[in-house]
Biopython code that builds the backbone (N, CA, C, O; Angstrom):
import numpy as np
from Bio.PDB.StructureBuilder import StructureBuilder

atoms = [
    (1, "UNK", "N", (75.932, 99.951, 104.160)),
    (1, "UNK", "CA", (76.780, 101.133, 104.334)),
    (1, "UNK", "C", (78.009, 101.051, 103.434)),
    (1, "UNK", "O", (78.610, 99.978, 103.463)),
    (2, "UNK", "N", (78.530, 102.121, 102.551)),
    (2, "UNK", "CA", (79.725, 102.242, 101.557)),
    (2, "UNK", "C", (80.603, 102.165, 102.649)),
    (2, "UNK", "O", (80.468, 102.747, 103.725)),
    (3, "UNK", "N", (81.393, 101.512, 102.355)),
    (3, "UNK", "CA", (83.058, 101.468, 103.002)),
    (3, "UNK", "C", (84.267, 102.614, 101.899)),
    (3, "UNK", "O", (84.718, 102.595, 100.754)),
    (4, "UNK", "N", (84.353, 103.478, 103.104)),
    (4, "UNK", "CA", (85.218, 104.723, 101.999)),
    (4, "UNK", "C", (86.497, 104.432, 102.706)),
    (4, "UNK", "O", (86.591, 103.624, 103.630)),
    (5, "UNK", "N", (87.565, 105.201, 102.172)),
    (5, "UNK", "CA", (88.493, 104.960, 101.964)),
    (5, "UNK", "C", (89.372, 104.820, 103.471)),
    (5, "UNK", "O", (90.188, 103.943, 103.756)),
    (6, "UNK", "N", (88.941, 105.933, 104.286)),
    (6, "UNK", "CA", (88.999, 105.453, 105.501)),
    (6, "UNK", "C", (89.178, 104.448, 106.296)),
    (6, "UNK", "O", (90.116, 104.094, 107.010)),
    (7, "UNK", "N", (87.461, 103.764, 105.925)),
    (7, "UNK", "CA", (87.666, 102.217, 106.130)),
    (7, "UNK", "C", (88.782, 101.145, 106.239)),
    (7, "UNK", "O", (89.229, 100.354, 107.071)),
    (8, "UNK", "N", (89.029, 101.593, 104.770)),
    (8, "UNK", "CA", (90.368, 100.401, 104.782)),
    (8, "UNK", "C", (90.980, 101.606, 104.205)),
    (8, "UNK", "O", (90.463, 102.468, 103.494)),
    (9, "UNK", "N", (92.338, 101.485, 104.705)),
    (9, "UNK", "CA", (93.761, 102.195, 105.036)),
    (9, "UNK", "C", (94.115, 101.982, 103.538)),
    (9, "UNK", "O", (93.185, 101.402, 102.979)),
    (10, "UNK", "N", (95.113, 102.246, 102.733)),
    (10, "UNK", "CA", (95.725, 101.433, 102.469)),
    (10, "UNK", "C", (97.096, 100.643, 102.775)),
    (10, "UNK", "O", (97.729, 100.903, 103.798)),
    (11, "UNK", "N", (97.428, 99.902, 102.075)),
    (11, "UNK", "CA", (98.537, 99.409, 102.308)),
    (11, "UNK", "C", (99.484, 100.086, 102.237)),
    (11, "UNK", "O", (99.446, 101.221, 101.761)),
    (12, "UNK", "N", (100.975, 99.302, 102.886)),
    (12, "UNK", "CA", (102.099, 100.026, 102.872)),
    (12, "UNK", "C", (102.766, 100.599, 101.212)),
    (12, "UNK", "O", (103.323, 101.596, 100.752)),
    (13, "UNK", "N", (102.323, 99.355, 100.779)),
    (13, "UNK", "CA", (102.821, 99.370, 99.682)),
    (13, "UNK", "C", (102.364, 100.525, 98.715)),
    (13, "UNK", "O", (103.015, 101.196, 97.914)),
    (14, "UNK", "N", (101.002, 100.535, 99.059)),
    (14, "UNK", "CA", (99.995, 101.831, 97.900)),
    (14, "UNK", "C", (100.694, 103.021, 98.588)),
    (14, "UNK", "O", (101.026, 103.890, 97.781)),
    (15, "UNK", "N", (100.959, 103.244, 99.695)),
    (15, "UNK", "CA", (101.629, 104.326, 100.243)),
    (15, "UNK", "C", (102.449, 104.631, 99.407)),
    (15, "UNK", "O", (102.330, 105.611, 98.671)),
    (16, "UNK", "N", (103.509, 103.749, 99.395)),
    (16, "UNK", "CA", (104.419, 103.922, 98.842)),
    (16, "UNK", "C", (104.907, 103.991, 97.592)),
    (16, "UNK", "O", (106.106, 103.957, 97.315)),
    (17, "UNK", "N", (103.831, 104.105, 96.663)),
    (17, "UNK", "CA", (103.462, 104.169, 95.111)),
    (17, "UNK", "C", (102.961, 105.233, 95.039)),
    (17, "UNK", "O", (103.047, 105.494, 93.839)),
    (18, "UNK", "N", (102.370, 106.237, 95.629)),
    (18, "UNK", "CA", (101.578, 107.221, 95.740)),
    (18, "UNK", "C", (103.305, 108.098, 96.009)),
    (18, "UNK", "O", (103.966, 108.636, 95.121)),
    (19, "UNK", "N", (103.676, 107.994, 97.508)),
    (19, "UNK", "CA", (104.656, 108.717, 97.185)),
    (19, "UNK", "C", (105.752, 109.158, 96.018)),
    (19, "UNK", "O", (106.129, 110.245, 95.579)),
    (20, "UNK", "N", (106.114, 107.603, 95.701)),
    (20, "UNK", "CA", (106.664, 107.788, 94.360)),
    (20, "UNK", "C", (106.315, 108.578, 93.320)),
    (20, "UNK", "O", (107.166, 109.354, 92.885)),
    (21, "UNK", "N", (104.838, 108.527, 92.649)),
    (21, "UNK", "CA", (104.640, 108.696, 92.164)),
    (21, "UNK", "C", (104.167, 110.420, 92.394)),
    (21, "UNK", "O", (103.715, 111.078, 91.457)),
    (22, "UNK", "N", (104.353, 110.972, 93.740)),
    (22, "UNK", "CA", (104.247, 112.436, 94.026)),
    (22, "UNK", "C", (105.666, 112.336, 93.485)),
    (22, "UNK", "O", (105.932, 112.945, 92.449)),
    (23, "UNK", "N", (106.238, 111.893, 93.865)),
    (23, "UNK", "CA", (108.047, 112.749, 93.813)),
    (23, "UNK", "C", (108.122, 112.569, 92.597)),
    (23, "UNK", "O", (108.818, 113.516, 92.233)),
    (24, "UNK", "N", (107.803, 111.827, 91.476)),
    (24, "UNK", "CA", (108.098, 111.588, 89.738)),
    (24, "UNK", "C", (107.525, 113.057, 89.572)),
    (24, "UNK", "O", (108.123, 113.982, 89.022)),
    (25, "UNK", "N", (106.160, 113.116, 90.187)),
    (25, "UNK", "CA", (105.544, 114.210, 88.958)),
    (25, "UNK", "C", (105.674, 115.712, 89.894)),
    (25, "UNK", "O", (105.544, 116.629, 89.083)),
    (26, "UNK", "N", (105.856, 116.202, 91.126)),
    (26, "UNK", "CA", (105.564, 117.329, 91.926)),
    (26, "UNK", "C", (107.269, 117.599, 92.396)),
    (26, "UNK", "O", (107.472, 118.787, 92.647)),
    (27, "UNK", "N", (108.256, 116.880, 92.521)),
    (27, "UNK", "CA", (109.391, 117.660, 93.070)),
    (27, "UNK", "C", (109.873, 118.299, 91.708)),
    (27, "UNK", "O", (110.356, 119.431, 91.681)),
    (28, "UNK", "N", (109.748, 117.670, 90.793)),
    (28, "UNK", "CA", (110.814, 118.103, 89.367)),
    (28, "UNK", "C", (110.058, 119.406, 89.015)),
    (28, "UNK", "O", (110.774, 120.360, 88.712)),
    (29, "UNK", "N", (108.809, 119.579, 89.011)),
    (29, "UNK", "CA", (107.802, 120.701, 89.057)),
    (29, "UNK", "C", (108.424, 122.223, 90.262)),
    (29, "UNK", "O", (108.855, 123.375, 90.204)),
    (30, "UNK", "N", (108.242, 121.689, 90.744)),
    (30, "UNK", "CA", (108.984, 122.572, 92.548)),
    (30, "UNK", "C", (110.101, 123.081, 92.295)),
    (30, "UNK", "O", (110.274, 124.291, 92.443)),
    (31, "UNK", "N", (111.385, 122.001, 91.730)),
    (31, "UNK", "CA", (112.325, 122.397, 91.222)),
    (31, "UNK", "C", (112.767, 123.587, 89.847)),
    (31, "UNK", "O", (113.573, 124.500, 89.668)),
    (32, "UNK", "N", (111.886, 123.026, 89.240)),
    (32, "UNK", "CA", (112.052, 123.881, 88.041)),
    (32, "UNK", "C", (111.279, 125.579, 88.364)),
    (32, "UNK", "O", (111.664, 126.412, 87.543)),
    (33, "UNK", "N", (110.314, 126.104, 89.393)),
    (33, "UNK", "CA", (109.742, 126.790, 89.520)),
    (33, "UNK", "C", (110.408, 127.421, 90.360)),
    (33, "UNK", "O", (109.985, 128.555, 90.586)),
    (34, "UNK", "N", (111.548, 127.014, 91.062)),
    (34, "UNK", "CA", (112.713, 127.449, 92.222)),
    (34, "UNK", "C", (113.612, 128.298, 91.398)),
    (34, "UNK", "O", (113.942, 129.468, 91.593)),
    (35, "UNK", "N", (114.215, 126.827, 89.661)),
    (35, "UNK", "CA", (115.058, 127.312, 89.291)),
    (35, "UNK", "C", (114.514, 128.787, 88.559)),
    (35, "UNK", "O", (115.145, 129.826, 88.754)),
    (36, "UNK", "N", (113.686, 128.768, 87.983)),
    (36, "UNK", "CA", (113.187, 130.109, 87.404)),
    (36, "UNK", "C", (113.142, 130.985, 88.209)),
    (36, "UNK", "O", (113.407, 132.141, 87.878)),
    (37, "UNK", "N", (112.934, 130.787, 88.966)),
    (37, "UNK", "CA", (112.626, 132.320, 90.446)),
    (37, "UNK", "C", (113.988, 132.645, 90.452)),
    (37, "UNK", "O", (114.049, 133.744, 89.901)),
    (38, "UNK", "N", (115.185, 132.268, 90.794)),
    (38, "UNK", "CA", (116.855, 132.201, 91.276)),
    (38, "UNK", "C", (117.020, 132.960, 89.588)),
    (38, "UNK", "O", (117.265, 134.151, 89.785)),
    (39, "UNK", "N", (116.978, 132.726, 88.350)),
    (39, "UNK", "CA", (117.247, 132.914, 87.341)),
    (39, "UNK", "C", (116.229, 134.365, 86.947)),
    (39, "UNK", "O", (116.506, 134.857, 85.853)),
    (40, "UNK", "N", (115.318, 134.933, 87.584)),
    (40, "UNK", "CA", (114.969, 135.584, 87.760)),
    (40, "UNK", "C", (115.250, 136.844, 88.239)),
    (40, "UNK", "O", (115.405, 137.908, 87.638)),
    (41, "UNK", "N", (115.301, 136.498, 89.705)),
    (41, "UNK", "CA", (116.030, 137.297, 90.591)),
    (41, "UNK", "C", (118.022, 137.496, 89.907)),
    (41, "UNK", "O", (118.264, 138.635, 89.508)),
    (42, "UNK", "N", (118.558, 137.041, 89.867)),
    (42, "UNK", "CA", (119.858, 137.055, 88.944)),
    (42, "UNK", "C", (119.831, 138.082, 87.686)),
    (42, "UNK", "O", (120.656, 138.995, 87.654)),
    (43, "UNK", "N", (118.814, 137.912, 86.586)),
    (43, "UNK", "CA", (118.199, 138.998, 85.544)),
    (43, "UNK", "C", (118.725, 140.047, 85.804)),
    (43, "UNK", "O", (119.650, 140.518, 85.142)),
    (44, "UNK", "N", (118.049, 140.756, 87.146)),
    (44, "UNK", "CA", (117.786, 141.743, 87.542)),
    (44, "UNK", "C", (118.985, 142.836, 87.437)),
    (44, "UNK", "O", (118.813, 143.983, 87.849)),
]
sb = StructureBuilder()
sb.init_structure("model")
sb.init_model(0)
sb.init_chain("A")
sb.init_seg("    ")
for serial, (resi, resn, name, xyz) in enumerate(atoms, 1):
    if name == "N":
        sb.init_residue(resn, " ", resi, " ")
    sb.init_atom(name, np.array(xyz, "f"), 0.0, 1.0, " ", f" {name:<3s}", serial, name[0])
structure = sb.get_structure()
């Protein structure tokens, strides 16, 4: 039987590299798509 990912959890640590590595590449993204909307709406 494959052992998926389920199986084994990962660690705290991979957690916590994963998060990081959301917030490096997805908040600055979020942000910049906020700031355009606000700079948008302002245009008007």
């Amino acid at each position: 039987m494959e052992r998926t990912v389920l199986d084994n959890p990962p660690s705290e640590e991979t957690k916590l590299r994963m998060v990081e590595f959301f917030m490096k590449t997805s908040i600055p993204r979020i942000l910049e798509e906020e700031r355009k909307e606000k700079l948008d709406k302002e245009g008007e």
